[in-house]
C-alpha positions as CSV (number, residue, x, y, z in Angstrom):
1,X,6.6,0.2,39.6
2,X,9.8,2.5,39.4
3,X,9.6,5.6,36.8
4,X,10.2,4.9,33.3
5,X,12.0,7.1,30.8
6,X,10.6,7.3,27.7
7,X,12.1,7.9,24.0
8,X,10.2,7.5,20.9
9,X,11.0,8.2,17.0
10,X,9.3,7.7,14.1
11,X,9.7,5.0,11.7
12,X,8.5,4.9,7.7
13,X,8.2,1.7,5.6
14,X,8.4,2.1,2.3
15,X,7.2,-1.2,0.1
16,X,9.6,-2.1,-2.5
17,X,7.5,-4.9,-3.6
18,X,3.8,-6.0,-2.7
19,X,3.4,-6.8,1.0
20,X,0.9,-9.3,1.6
21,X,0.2,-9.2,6.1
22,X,-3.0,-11.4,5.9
23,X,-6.0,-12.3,8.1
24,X,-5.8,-16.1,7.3
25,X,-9.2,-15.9,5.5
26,X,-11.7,-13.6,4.0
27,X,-15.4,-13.4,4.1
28,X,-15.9,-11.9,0.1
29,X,-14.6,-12.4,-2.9
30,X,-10.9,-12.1,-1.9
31,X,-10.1,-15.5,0.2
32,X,-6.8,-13.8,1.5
33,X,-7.1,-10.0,2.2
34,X,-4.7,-8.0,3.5
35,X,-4.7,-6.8,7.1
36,X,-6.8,-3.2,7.3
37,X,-8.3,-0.9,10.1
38,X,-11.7,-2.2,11.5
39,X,-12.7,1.4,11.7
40,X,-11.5,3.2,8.4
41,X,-10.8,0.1,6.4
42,X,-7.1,1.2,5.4
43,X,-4.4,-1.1,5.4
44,X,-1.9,-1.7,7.8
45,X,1.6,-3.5,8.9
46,X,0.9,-4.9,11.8
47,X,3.2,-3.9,15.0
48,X,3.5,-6.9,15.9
49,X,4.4,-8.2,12.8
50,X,7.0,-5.3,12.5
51,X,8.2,-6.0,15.5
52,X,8.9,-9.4,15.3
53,X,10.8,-9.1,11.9
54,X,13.2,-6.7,13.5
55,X,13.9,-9.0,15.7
56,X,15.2,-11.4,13.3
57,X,17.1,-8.9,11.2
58,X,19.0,-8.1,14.9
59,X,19.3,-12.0,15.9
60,X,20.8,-13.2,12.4
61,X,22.4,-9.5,10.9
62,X,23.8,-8.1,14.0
63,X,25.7,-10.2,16.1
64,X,27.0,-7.4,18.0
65,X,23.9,-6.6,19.8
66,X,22.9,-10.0,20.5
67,X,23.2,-9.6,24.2
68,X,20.4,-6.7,23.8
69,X,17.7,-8.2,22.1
70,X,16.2,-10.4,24.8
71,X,15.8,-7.0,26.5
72,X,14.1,-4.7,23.5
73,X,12.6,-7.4,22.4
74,X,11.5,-9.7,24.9
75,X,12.3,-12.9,26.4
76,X,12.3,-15.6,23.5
77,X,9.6,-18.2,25.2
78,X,11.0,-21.0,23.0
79,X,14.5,-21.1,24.6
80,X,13.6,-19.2,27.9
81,X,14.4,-20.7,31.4
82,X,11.0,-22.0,32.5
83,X,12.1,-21.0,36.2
84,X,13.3,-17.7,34.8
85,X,11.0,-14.7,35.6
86,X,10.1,-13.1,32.5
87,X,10.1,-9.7,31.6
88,X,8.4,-7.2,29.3
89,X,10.4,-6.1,26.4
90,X,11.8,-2.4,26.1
91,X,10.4,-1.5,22.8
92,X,7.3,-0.5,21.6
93,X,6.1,-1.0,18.3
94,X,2.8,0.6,16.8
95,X,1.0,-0.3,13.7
96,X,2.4,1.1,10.4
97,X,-0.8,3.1,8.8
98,X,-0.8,3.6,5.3
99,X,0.5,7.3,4.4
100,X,0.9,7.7,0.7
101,X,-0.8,5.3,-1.2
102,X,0.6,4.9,-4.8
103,X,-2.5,5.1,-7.6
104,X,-2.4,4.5,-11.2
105,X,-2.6,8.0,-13.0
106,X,-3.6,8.7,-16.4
107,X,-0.5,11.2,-16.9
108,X,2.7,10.9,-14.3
109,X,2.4,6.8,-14.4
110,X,1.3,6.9,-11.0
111,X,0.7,9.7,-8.0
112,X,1.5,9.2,-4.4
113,X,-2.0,9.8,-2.7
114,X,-2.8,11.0,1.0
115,X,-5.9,11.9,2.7
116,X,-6.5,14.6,5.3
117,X,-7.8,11.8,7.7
118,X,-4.1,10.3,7.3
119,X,-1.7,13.2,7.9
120,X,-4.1,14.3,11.0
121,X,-3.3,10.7,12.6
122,X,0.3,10.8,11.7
123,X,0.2,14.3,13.5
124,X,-0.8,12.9,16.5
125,X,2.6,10.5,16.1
126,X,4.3,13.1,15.3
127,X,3.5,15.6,18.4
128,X,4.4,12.3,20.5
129,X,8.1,11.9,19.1
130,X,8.6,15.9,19.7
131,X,8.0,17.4,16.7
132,X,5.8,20.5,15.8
133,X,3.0,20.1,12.5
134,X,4.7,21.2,9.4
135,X,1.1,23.3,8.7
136,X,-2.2,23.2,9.1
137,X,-3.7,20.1,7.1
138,X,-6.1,21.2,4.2
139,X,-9.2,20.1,3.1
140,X,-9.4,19.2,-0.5
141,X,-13.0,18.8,-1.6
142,X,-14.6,15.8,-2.9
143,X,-14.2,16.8,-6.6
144,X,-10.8,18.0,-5.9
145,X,-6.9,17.0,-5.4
146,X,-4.2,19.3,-4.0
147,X,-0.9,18.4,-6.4
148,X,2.3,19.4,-5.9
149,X,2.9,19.8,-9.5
150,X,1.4,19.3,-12.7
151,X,3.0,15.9,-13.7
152,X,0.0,13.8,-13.3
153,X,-2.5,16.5,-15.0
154,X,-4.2,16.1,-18.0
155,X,-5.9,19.9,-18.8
156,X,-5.6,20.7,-15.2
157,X,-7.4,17.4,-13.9
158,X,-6.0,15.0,-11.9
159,X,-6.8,11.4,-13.3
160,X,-6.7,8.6,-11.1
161,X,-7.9,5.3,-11.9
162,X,-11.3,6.2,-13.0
163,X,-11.8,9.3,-11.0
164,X,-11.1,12.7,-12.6
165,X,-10.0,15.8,-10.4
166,X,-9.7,19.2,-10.7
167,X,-6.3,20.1,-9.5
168,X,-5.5,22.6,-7.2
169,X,-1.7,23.6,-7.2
170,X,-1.3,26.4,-5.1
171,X,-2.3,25.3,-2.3
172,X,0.2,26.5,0.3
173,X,-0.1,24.5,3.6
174,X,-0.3,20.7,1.3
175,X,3.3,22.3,-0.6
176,X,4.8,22.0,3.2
177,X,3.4,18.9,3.9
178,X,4.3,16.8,0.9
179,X,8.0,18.3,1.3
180,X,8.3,17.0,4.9
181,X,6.5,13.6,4.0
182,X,9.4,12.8,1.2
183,X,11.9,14.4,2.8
184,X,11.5,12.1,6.0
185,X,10.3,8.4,4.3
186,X,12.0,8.3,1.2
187,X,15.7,8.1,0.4
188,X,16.9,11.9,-1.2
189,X,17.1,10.8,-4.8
190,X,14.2,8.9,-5.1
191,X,12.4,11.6,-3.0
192,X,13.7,14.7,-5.4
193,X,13.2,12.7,-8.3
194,X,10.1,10.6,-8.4
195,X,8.0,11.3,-5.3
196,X,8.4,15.3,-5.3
197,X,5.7,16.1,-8.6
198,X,3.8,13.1,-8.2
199,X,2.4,14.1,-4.6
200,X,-1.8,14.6,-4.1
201,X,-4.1,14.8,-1.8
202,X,-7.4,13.5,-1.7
203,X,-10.9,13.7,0.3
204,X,-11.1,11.4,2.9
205,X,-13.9,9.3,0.9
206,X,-12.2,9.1,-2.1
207,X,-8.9,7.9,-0.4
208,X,-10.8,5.0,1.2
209,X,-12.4,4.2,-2.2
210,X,-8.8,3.9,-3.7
211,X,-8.1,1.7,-0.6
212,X,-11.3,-0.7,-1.3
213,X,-10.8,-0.9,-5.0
214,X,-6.8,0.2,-5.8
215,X,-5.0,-3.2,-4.2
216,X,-3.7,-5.2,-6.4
217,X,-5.2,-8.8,-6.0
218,X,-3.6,-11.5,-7.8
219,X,-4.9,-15.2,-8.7
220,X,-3.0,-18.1,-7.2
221,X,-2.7,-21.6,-8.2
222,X,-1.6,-25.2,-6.7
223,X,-0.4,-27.9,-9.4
224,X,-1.2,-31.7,-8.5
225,X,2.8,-33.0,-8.8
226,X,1.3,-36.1,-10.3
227,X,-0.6,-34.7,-12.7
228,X,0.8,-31.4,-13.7
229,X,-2.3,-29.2,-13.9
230,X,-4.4,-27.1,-11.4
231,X,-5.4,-29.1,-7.9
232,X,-9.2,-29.1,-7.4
233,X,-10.2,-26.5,-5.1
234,X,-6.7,-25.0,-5.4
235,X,-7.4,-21.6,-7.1
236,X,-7.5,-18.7,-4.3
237,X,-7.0,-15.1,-4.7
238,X,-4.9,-12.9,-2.4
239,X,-4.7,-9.2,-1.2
240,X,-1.5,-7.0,-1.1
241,X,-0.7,-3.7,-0.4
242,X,1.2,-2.5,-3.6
243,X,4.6,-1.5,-3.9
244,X,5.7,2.0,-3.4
245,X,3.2,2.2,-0.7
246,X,4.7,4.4,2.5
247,X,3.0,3.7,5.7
248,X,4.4,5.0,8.9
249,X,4.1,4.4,13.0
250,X,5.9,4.8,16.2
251,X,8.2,3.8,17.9
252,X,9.5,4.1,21.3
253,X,11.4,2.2,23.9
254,X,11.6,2.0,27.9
255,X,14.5,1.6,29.8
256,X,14.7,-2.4,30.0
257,X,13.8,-4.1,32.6
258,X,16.4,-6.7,32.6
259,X,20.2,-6.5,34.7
260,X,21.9,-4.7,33.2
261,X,19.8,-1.7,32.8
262,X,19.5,-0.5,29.2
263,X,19.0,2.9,28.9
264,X,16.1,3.7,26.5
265,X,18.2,6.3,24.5
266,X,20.8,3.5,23.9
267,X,17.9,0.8,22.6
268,X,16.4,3.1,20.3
269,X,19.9,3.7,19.0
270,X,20.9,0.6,18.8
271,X,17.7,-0.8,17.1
272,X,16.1,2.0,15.3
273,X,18.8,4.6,14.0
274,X,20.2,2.9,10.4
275,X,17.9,2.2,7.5
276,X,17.2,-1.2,7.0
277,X,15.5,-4.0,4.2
278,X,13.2,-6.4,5.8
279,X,11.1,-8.7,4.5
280,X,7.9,-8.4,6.2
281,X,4.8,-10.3,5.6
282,X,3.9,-13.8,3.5
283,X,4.5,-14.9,0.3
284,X,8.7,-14.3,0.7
285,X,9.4,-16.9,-2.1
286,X,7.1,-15.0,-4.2
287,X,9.3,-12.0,-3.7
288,X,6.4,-10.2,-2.0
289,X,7.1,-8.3,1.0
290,X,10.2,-6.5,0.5
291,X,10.5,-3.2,2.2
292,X,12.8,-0.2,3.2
293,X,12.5,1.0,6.8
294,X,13.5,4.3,8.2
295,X,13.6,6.1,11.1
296,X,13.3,9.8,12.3
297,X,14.0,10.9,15.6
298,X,13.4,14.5,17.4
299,X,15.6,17.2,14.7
300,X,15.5,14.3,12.1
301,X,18.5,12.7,10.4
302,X,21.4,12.7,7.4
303,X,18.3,12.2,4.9
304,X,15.3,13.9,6.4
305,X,16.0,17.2,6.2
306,X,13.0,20.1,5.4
């Protein structure tokens, strides 16, 4: 196999609506959860799902780059040339892991919640795209939150849901943190304005409790058309992940493997330079899955500044 250069950026996905990536069936109380970690239990975007929903945006958006997509995408097997040889596809997509998760707070409306289990894996992505670690990553205690500012405190605690926490607002290494986190996933205003003094984090256990108990799960219905009330059986409850949520991956590209060569610099600007709004996961009719996605390469971009 001949020597393939390598290029990878990060990408943030920011839900504008609840995203809903199920499992096809549950085993509790929920019939429909949403997709989640087998080890930690956090929820996720799948890269495969991301992956494929780029795809479309590119096939139906962006005629321009048509020619490209069989080769940072992948053959399409549907229309491909049996005889054809196929051929891997030039990007890689990983899973988008939950990053800030947005909790009801007492004070503040809500707080956008982090763990240090969290921001030590999206280290590790961000090492891989060329990047240094903004600081060292703190260790709130389990009684405690690190807050950017006192918006969401009530007498110096931190109420979220039904957990209260003493605040800590000093803390130096979480101030750099939360700065790079909204600088780079959200857009400037909404970053400056809403996610700036409503940034926390959170011991690892207590994050994961918010992600067991803080997912909004809604009750769904089928009507009988002939008799215009609830089908037997029909009455099902789903998962989502709820809006404002920002979960992040990685994403890096090869140079293609088709003729002619693509260059991996030229697929990851072509595909994963411009913001974009995807609809990603079920329940599209519903208005569920709406997201903004954005993507950070080595010295960041016009946005993502520290």
């Amino acid at each position: 196999m001949t020597q393939q250069t390598t290029q990878q950026k990060l990408y943030f996905v920011q839900a504008l609506t609840n995203v809903h990536c199920g499992t096809g069936q549950g085993v509790g109380e929920v019939d429909l959860p949403t997709a989640r970690e087998a080890a930690t239990g956090f929820p996720l975007i799948p890269g495969s799902t991301v992956k494929g929903v780029m795809r479309d945006y590119f096939r139906n958006n962006t005629s321009r780059w048509k020619t490209g997509i069989a080769a940072a995408f992948g053959p399409d097997f549907a229309d491909a040339d049996p005889e054809a040889a196929p051929h891997a596809a030039a990007l890689m997509i990983t899973d988008a892991r939950i990053l800030l998760l947005p909790t009801r707070s007492f004070a503040g409306v809500f707080a956008y919640v982090s763990c240090p289990m969290a921001l030590r894996r999206f280290a590790t992505d961000l090492r891989q795209a060329g990047f240094a670690n903004p600081a060292s990553v703190p260790e709130p205690g389990l009684e405690e939150a690190l807050v950017s500012s006192k918006t969401n405190l009530v007498d110096g605690m931190l109420l979220l849901e039904d957990l209260e926490l003493k605040s800590d607002v000093d803390n130096v290494d979480w101030k750099i943190w939360e700065k790079a986190l909204r600088c780079w996933a959200f857009e400037p205003e909404w970053g400056r304005d809403v996610a700036a003094p409503r940034m926390a984090l959170v011991a690892d256990e207590l994050f994961g409790f918010l992600c067991d108990t803080a997912l909004p799960v809604t009750a769904r219905i089928k009507l009988d058309p002939n008799t215009g009330t609830v089908q037997k059986g029909a009455l099902w409850y789903e998962e989502s992940i709820p809006a404002e949520s920002v979960l992040a991956g990685m994403i890096a590209a090869n140079d293609s493997f088709t003729a002619p060569r693509h260059r991996a610099a030229d697929i990851l600007a072509d595909f994963a330079d411009a913001s974009l709004t995807l609809q990603i996961g079920g329940k599209a009719t519903t208005g569920k899955g709406i997201c903004a996605m954005r993507f950070v390469g080595k010295g960041g971009d016009s946005n993502a500044k520290t």
